[in-house]
C-alpha positions in Angstrom: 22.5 24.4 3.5 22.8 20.5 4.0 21.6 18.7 7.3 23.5 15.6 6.1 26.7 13.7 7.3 30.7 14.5 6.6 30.0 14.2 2.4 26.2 16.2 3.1 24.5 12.9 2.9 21.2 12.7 4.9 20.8 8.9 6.5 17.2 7.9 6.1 16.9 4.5 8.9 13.4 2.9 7.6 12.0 3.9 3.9 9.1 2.9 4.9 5.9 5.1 4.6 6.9 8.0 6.4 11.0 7.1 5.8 10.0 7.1 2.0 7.7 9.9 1.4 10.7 12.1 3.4 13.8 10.7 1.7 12.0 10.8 -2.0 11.4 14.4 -1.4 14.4 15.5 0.2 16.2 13.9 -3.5 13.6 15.6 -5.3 14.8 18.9 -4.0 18.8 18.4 -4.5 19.9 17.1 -1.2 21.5 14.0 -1.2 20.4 10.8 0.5 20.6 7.4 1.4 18.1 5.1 2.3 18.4 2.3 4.4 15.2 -0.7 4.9 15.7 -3.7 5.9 13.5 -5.3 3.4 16.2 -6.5 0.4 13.0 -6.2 -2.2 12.5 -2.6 -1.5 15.8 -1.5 -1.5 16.3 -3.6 -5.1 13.3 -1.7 -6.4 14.5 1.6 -5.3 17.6 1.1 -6.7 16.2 -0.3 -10.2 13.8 2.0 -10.4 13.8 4.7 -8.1 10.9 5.3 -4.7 7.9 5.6 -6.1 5.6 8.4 -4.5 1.7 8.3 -5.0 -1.7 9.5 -4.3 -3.1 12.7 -4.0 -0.4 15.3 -2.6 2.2 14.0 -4.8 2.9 11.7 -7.5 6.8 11.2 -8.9 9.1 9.1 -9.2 12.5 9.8 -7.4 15.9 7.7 -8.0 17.6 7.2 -4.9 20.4 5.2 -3.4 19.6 2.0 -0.9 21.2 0.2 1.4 20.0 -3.2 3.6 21.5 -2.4 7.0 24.3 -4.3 6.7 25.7 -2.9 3.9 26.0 0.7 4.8 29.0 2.5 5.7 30.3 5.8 6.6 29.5 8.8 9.0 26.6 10.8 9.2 25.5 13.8 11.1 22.2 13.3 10.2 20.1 9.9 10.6 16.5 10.6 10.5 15.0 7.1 12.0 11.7 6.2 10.7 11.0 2.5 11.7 8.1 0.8 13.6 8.4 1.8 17.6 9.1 -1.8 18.7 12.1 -2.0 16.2 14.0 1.3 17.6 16.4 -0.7 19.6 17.3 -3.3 16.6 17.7 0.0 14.3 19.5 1.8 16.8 22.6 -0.9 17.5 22.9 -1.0 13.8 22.5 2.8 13.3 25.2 4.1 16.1 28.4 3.3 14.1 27.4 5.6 11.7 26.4 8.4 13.8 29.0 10.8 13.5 30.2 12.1 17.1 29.0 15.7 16.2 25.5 14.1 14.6 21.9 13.7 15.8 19.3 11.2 15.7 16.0 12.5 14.4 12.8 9.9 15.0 9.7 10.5 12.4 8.4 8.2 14.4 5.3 7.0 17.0 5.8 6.8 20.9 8.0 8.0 22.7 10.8 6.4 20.9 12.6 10.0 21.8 13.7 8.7 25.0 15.5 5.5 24.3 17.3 7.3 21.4 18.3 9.7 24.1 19.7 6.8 26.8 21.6 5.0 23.6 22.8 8.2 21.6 22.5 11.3 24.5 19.6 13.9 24.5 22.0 16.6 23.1 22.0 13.9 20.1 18.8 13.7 19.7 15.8 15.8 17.8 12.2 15.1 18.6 10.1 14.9 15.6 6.1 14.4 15.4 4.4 13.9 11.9 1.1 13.2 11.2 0.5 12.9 7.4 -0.5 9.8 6.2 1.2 7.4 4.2 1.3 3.5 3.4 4.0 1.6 2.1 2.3 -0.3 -0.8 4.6 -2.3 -2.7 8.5 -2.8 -3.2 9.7 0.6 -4.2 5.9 2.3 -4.0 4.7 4.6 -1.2 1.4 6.0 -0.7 1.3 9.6 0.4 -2.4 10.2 1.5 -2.6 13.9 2.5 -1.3 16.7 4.3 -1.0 16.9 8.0 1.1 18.4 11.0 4.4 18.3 11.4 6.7 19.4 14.3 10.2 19.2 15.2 11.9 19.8 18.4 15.0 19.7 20.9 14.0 18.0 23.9 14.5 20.6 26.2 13.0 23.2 24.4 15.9 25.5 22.7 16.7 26.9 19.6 19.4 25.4 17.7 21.2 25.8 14.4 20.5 22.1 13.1 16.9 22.5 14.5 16.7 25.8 11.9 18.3 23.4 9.2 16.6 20.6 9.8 13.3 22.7 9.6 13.9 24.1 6.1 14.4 20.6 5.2 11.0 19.1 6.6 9.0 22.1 4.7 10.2 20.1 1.4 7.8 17.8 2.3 5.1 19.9 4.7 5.0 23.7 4.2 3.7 24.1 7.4 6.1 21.9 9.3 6.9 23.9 12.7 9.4 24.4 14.9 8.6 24.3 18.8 9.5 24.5 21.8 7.6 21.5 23.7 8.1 18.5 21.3 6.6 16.4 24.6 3.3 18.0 24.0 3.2 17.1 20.9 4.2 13.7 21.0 2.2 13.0 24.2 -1.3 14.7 21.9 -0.1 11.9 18.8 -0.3 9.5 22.0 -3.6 10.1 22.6 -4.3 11.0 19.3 -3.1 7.2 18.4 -4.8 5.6 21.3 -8.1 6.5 19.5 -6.7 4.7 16.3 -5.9 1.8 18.0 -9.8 1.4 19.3 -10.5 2.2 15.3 -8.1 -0.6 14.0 -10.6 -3.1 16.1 -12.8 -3.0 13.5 -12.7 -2.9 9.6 -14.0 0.4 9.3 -12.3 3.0 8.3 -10.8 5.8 10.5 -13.5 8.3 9.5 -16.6 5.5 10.0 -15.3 4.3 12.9 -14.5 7.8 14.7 -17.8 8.5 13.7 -19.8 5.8 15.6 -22.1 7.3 18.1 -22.6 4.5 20.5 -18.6 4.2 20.9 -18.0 8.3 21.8 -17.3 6.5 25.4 -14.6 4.6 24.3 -13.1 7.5 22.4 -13.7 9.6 25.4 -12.3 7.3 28.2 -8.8 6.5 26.1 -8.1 10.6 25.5 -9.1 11.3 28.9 -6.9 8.8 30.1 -3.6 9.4 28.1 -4.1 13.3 28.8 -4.2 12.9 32.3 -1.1 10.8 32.1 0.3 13.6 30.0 0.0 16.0 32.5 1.1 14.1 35.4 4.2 13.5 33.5 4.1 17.6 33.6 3.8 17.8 29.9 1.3 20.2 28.7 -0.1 18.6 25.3 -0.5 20.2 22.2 -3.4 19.3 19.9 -3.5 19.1 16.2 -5.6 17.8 13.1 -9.0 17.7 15.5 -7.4 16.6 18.1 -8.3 18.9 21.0 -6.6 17.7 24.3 -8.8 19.8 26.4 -11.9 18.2 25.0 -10.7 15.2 26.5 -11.3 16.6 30.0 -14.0 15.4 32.6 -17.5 17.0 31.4 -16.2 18.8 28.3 -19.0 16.9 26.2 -19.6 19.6 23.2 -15.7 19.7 23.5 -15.3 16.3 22.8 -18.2 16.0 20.2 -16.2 18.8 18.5 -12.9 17.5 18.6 -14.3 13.8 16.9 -16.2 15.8 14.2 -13.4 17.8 13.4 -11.1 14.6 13.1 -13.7 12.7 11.0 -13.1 15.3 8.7 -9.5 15.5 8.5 -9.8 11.5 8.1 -12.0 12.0 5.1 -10.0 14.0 3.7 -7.4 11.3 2.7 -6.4 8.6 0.4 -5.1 6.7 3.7 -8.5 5.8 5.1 -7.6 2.9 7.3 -4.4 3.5 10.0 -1.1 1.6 9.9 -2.4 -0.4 12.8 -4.9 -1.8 10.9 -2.6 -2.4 8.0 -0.7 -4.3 10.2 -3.8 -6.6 11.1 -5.6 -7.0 8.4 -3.4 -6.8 5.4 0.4 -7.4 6.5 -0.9 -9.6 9.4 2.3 -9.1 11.3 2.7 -7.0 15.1 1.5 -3.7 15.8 3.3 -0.6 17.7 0.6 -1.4 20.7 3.2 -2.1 23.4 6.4 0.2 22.3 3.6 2.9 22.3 0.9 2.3 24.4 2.3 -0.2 26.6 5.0 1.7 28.0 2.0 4.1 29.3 1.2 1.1 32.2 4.5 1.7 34.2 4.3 5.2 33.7 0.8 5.2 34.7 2.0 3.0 37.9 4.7 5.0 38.7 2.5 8.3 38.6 -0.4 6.8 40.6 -3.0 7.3 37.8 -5.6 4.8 37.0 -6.0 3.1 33.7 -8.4 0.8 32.9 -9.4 2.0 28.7 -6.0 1.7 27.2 -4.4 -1.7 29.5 -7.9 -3.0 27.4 -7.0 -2.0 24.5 -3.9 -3.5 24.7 -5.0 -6.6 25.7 -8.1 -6.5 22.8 -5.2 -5.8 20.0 -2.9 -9.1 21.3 -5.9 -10.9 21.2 -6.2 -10.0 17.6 -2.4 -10.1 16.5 -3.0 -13.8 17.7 -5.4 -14.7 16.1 -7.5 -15.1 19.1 -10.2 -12.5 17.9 -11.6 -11.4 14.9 -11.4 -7.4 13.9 -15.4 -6.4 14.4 -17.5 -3.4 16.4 -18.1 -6.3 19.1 -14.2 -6.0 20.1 -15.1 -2.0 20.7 -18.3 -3.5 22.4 -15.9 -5.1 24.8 -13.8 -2.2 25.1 -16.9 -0.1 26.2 -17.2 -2.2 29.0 -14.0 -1.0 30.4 -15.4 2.8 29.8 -15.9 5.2 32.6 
């Protein structure tokens, strides 16, 4: 079985974190790949030395083939995209000459990137994909894989397929327990609210656990799930929770729901080596611009359209420009403000 293009070469767009951890073990396994980054250090590295994998799930070293954009070439029925949600439309232009005409996009991606892959490639084209293990890109050729998580894949509207099948078996190379389903929305919708709460964590310089854990903030927590689920379903998308996250604790006066649902995903976050998110990597550390708007602020004209009030996440937004600027400082009085926005 190959789920790769006309010479059974899998595209991977972004080996990044979750681009690398994929691509390495995909290699690992027998299936031939190419990578693609942008960043011409990290494709050197991976070409001089191979991707390095690390941490507790995994540690190997993988030699791989790597490509800047601009100098790949060929067709490929298989390009899983796995860069930042605000660069999908850069990758995109530069990934369609290389989509073969009977080839699919696959996003391992944040958001719902699903749907502008759709309107540029076609929704028979594309393959919704949610993953949730954690995994850092440390260094030129060196990925962090942090631990085990969920993993789903997905045609958008909900059949079976042959590729799906493929594509499956090749996803369990890297997560066992990968799944196949038939509402990809809900699960991409839950990693929305899901990654609303990780955004309120990425305020402060606690970790995911520490901060998820903070009493006086439950409010916050409670107001951004609440509000992303009731978005969710007025989209008509039924959720799906994973990891700790319960959508229905996230309901009006579900209170030991909710205290259940943070307790379970302090625990999952504990049991990491990623203890701090992506967005807060992209703060503190890389000091460059987060997912906010290509995932949560494409929720505000949604949330207009749909005639559901939002007044948690449009804060949160506003809270992480404020830091990306340089305005504000990461700190539990930023979450302090945020309360204030709380129902």
């Amino acid at each position: 079985m190959s789920a790769g293009g006309e010479t059974g070469t899998t595209l991977i767009w972004g080996s990044g974190a979750v681009g690398g951890v994929l691509g390495a073990h995909f290699a690992r396994a027998g299936h031939r790949v190419l990578m693609v980054d942008r960043v011409a250090e990290h494709v050197a590295a991976m070409n001089a030395d191979g991707l390095r994998i690390e941490g507790p799930v995994a540690t190997f070293s993988q030699a791989v083939t790597a490509h800047t954009p601009d100098t790949v070439a060929g067709l490929y029925r298989t390009i899983i995209l796995a860069v930042k949600a605000h660069h999908t439309e850069a990758a995109l232009a530069q990934l369609l000459p290389h989509l073969h005409p009977d080839g699919c996009v696959v996003s391992a991606q944040n958001g719902l990137n699903e749907k502008r892959i759709a309107e540029a490639v076609g929704p028979e084209r594309t393959v919704g994909c949610f993953v949730n293990f954690g995994a850092d890109w440390l260094a030129p050729g060196r990925i962090l894989f942090g631990n085990r998580a969920a993993v789903a894949l997905g045609e958008l509207d909900g059949r079976d397929s042959e590729r799906l099948a493929q594509l499956h078996e090749l996803f369990r190379l890297v997560e066992p327990g990968a799944v196949v389903t038939n509402n990809i929305w809900g699960y991409l919708w839950g990693k929305l609210g899901y990654g609303a709460l990780l955004f309120a964590t990425a305020l402060t310089h606690a970790s995911m656990a520490d901060a998820l854990a903070m009493e006086e903030f439950q409010a916050v927590y409670a107001s951004l799930g609440r509000e992303v689920m009731a978005l969710a379903r007025a989209e008509g998308v039924t959720p799906i929770g994973f990891n700790g996250f319960d959508p229905a604790a996230f309901a009006a006066g579900n209170e030991p729901g909710l205290r259940r649902s943070l307790e379970a995903m302090v625990a999952h976050n504990r049991n990491t080596a990623k203890t701090h998110s992506g967005i807060y990597r992209d703060l503190a550390v890389r000091r460059r611009k987060t997912e906010v708007d290509a995932q949560l602020g494409v929720l505000l004209p949604i949330a207009e359209r749909r005639r559901v009030p939002l007044r948690a996440v449009p804060r949160l937004i506003e809270l992480v420009h404020d830091v990306e600027a340089g305005r504000r400082e990461q700190g539990t009085d930023l979450l302090e403000e945020l309360l204030k926005s709380c129902s």
